[in-house]
N, C-alpha and C positions, 0 to 999 in steps of 0.2 A: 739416688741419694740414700746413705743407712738412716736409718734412723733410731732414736733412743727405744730401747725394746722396755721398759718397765715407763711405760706415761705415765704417772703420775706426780704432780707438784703438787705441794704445800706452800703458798703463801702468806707471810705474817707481816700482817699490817700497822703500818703506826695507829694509821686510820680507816676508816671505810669508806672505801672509793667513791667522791662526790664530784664526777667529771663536768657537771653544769658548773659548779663552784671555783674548780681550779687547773691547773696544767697538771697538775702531780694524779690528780685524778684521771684527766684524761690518759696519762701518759701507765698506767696502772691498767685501764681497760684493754691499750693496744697493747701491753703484754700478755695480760688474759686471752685475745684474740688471737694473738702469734702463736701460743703454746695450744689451745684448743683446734687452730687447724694442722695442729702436728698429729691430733689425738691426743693430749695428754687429757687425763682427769684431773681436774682442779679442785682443791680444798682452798679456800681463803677463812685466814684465822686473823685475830685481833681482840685486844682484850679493852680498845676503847669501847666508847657508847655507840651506836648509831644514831644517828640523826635524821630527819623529815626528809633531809635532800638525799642520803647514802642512797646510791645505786644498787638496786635492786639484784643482787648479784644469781641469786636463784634460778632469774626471769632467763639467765641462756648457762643455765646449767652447770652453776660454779656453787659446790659444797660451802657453806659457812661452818665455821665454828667459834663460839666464844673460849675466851683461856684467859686463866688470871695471870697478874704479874708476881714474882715472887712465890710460884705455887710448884709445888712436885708435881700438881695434876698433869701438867703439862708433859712432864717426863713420861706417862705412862700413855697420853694422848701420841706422840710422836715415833713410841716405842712399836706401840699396835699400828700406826698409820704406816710409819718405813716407808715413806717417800725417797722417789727415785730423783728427785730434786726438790731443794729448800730455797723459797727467795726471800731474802729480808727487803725490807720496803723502810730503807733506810739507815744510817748506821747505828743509831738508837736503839734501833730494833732488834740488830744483829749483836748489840751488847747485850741486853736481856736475853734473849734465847738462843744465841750462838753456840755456849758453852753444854745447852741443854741437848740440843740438837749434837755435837758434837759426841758426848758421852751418851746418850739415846738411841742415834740414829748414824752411827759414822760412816757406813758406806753413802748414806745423802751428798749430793754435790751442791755444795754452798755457796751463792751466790745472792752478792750485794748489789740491791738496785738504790746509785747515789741519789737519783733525782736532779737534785746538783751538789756540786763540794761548799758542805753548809762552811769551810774553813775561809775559801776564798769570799762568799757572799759577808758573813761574819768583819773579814780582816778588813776588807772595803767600806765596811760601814761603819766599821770604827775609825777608818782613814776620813772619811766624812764629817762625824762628828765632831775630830780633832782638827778640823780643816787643815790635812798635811794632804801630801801626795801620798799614792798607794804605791807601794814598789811588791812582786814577787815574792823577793825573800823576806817581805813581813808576815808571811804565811807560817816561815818555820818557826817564828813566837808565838802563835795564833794560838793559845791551848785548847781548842777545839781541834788544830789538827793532827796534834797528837793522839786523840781519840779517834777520828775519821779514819786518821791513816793504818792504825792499828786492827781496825773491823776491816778495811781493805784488804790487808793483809793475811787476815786470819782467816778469808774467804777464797774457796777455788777460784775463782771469776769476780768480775765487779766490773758493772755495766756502767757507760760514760755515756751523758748526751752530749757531749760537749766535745768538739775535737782541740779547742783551745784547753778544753781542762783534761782531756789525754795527755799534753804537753808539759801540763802543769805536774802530773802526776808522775809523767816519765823525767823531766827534767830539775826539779825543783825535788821532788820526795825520792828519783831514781828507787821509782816501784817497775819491778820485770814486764817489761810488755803482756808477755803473757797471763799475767794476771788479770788483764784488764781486756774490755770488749767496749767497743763505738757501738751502741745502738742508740742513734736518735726519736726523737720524736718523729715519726712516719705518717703519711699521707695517700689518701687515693685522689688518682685526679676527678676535677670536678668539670663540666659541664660551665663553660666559661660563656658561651653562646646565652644563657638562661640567665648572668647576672646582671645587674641594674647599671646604667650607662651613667659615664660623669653628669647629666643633667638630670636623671634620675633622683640622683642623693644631694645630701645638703649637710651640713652640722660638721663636728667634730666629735669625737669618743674616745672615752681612755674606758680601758675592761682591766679588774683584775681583783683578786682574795683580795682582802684588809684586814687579815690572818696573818700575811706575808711583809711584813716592814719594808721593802723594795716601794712598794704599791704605793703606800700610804707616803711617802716621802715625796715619791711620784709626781702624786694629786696636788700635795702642799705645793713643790715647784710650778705645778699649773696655775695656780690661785693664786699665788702670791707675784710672781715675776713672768711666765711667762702669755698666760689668757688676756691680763689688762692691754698687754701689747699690739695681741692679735686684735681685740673686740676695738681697737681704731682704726683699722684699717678693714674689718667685714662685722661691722654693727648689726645685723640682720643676723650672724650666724649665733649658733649653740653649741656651748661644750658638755656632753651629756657623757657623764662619770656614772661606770656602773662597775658592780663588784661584790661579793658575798662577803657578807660578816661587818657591813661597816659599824664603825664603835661609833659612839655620840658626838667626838671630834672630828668625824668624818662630816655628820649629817651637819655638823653644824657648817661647814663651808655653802650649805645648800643657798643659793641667791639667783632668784630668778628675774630682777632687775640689772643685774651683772648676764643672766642668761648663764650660768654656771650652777647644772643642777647635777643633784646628785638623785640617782634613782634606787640605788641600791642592788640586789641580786638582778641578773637577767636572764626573764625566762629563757630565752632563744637568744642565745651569744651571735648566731648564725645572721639570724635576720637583723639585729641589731648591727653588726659590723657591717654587711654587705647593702645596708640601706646610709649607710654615711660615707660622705665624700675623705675623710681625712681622720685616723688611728693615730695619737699621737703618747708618746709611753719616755718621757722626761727620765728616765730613772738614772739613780749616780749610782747605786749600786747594786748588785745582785750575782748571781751565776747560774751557771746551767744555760737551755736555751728559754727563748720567753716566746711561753703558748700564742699569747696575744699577737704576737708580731710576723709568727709561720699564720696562723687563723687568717689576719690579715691579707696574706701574701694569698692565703687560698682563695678568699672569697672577694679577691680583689681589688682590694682598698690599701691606698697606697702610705705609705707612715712616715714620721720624723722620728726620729727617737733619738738615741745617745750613743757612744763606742761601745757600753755595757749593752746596751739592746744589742747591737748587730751581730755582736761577739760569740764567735759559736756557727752562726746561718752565714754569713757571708766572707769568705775571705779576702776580698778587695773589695776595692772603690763601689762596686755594683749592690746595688740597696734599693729597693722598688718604695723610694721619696728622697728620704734626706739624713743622713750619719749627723748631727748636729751635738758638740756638749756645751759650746757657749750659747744662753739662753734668749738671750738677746737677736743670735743666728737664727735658732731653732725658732722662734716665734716670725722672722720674718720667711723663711722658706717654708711655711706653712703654711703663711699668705699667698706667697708663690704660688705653692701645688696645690693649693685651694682653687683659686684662678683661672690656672693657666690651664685649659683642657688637651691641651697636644702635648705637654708634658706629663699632667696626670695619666693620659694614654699609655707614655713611651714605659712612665716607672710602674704602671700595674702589668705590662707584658717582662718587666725586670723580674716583678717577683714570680710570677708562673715558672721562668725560667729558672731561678735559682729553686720552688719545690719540684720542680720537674726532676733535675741536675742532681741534688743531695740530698733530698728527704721522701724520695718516693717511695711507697710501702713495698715494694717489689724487689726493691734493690738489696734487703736487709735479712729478710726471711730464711731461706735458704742457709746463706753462708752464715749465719749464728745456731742454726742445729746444727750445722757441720762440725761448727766448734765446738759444740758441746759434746757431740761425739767422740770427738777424737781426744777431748779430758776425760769424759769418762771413759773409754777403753782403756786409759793408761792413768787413773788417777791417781795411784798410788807414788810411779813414776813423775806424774805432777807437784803432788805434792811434799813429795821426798826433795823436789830442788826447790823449795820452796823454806829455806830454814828461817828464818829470821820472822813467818808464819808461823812455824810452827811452833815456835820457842816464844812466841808471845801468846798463840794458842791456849799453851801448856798455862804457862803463868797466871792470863786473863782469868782461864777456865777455873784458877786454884782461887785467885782471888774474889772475885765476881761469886761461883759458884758457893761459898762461905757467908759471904757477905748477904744471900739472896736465901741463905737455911738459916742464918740470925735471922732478916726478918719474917722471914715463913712463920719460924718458932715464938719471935714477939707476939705475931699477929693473931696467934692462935689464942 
């Protein structure tokens, strides 16, 4: 296989990677891990704060750097660094330093990591709190995706976890295939022999940020309509809600006479999931795929969840527990696969087999430097059939870039 002969990237972050905290985190480190066994050198920049939890990026040999927002520093950091590839860690991200990099650094090959289409997660939740239905084409009013789709655009490549939001993007926005790249969230297999058998475990668990509104909406459908249901039919069990960042309306749901508690951040996501009988993740809306629900499938533990959890991991009926969006459902099949240990059996060998099938770290590696080799040998010819990028490019660059030497200039 060729490979890219100048290793080095540059990553700029919204955030600094807190993989205990969230999926976007974890899904940040197995990028960092893909391109480090190619060899590349890694810089990771970001001009947030770090935090108590941010992953120690130093500890396996990832350069940091701090950079302001709004600063020309940046310009002359990017200019000296000439990176052989630029990842934005988000479209946000690639709206503030796109333009910079661009005029700095242009032979760099630019590439937008979505995490997921903040457009679709957005459009669904406003379909929720107007209680309508969500259709598709409410995405192309969504003024979020007017922005999303234009950093997609403006970027050589733009990585999807999502093969239902490849669909979205080829069909709905008729962005050029080859702009775009499937790289999921990936997996090693684990050691299924070593984990804890259904009489083992006991409870029930929801994991997840309360950073991320999906989450916290979640939790509410737990508490309100769907836990009172279950707690008549398995009084003895526990629904133990864990997740970083809860806000005070979080902590306040905590009731340990209902046995509905809230723990807060968890140290070991690991031992926590694979020591409970039942993962259960209510959510109306969100995108991309949900960390919680592959974790799950890895460490054994079989789940309910909603069309929005599956969406992405499984293309049929096949779902290691239960596809449930009426709550009513979803609370009683959870008493089922609570129960029932020959079913709970049959749905924790479902999910082995679906990360065996489509998210095994093996299957990915490879064919994405392939890719990126063959834009970069011909990137100019890439980006030359790429006009409706480039012409927003040009534009973005004139206005953004203006708008960012105002406030330079105020700030001083």
């Amino acid at each position: 296989m060729n490979r890219l002969k100048n290793k080095s990237l540059l990553i700029i972050g919204l955030v600094w990677p807190e993989p205990k905290s969230s999926a976007a985190g974890t899904r940040m480190l197995q990028l960092i891990d893909l391109f480090q066994r190619q060899g590349f050198e890694i810089v990771f920049a970001s001009a947030a704060q770090e935090s108590e939890f941010s992953f120690d990026l130093k500890s396996i040999g990832v350069s940091t750097q701090k950079i302001a927002l709004n600063s020309s520093s940046f310009d002359d950091f990017i200019a000296e660094l000439n990176p052989e590839i630029v990842l934005f860690d988000r479209y946000v991200i690639e709206e503030q330093f796109g333009w910079r990099v661009y005029e700095n650094s242009p032979n760099s090959l630019r590439i937008l990591d979505t995490e997921d289409l903040h457009c679709l997660r957005l459009a669904r939740q406003n379909a929720v709190k107007k209680n309508i239905d969500f259709q598709l084409s409410d995405l192309l009013s969504e003024p979020v995706a007017k922005r999303e789709i234009a950093s997609v655009l403006r970027c050589d490549l733009t990585l999807i976890i999502s093969e239902f939001e490849m669909s979205v993007l080829n069909d709905i926005f008729k962005i050029n295939s080859k702009l775009l790249y499937y790289l999921p969230l990936f997996y090693d297999t684990i050691e299924v022999d070593l984990l804890p058998k259904f009489d083992e475990r006991k409870d029930f668990v929801f994991i997840g940020n309360f950073l991320h509104e999906p989450n916290w909406d979640a939790v509410k459908q737990l508490k309100e309509k769907i836990w009172p249901q279950i707690r008549k039919n398995l009084p003895e069990a526990k629904m133990n809600i864990y997740g970083a960042y809860p806000s005070q309306k979080v902590l306040q749901l905590h009731n340990p006479n209902e046995k509905f508690l809230i723990h807060g951040r968890a140290e070991d996501a690991e031992e926590v999931i694979k020591n409970t009988r039942i993962l259960v993740a209510p959510l109306r809306f969100g995108a991309g795929l949900k960390g919680k629900l592959l974790e799950a499938m890895l460490f054994g533990t079989p789940s309910v969840t909603t069309s929005v959890g599956t969406e992405g991991i499984s293309e049929n009926e096949d779902w290691n527990g239960f596809m449930e969006d009426d709550f009513n459902g979803f609370a009683s099949k959870s008493v089922l696969l609570y129960e029932d240990e020959n079913l709970w059996n049959k749905m924790q060998g479902i999910g082995f087999h679906i990360l065996e099938n489509r998210f095994k770290k093996e299957g990915f590696e490879n064919s994405f430097i392939e890719n990126l080799n063959s834009i970069k040998t011909s990137l100019e010819a890439h980006r030359n059939l790429n006009f409706m990028g480039n012409l927003l490019l040009h534009h973005n660059a004139l206005s953004t870039k203006y708008m960012s030497r105002w406030i330079e200039e105020k700030n001083k």
